[in-house]
C-alpha positions as CSV (number, residue, x, y, z in Angstrom):
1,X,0.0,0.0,0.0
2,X,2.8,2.3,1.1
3,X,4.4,1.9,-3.0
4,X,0.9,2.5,-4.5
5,X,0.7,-0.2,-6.2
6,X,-2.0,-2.0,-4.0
7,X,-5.2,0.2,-3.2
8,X,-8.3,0.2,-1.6
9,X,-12.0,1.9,-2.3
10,X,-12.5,5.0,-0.3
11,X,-16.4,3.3,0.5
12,X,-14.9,0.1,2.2
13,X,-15.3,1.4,5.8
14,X,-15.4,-2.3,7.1
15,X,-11.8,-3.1,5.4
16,X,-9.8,0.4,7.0
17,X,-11.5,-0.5,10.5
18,X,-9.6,-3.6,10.9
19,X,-7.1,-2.6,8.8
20,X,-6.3,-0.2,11.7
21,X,-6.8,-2.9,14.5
22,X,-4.2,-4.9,12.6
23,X,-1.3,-5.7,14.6
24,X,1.6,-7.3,15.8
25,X,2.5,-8.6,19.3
26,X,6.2,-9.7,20.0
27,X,6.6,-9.7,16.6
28,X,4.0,-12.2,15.4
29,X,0.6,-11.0,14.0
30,X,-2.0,-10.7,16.7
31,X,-4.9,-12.9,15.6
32,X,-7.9,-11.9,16.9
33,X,-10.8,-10.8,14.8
34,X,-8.2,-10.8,11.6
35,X,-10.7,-12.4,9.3
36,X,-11.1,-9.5,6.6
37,X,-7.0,-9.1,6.7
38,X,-6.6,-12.7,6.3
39,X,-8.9,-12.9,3.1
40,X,-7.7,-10.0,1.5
41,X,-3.2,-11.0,1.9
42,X,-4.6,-14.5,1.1
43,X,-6.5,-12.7,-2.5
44,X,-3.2,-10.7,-2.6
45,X,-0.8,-14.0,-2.2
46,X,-3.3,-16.0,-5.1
47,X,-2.3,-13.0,-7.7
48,X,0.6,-14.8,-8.9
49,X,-1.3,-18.1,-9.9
50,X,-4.3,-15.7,-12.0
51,X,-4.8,-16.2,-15.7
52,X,-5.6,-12.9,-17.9
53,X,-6.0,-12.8,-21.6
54,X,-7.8,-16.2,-22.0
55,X,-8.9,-16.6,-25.6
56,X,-12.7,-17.5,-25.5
57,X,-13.8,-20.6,-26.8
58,X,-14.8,-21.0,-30.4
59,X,-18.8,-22.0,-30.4
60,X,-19.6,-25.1,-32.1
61,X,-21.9,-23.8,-35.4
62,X,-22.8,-27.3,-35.4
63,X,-25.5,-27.3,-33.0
64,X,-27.1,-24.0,-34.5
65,X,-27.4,-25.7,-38.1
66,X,-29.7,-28.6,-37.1
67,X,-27.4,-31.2,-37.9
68,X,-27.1,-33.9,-35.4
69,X,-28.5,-31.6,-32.9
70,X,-30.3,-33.0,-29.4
71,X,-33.6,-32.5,-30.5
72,X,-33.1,-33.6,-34.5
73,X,-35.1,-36.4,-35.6
């Protein structure tokens, strides 16, 4: 967040409240009511395994053209 390359809707009051309650304790995250945190560094962590630019499938003119459709008798 601090680079500006991760960033967050000004409307998500529920995310910046425990955002702000977010903290460590001796060093180690302090889990307690960390639920919206975990989800979103766990969604942030899953970035590296997401697929972008997928061609879409060709459709099958087959089906359209009544031959050897379901209902063709």
């Amino acid at each position: 967040m601090e680079s500006g390359r991760f960033k967050v809707f000004k409307h998500l009051n529920d995310w910046f409240e425990k955002f702000r309650l977010y903290h460590r304790k001796d060093g180690r995250v302090h889990k307690e009511g960390d639920d919206l945190m975990s989800a979103t560094r766990y969604a942030v962590m899953m970035l590296r395994f997401a697929r972008t630019n997928i061609p879409p499938r060709r459709r099958s003119y087959r089906a359209y053209a009544g031959a050897g459709g379901w209902m063709s008798a």
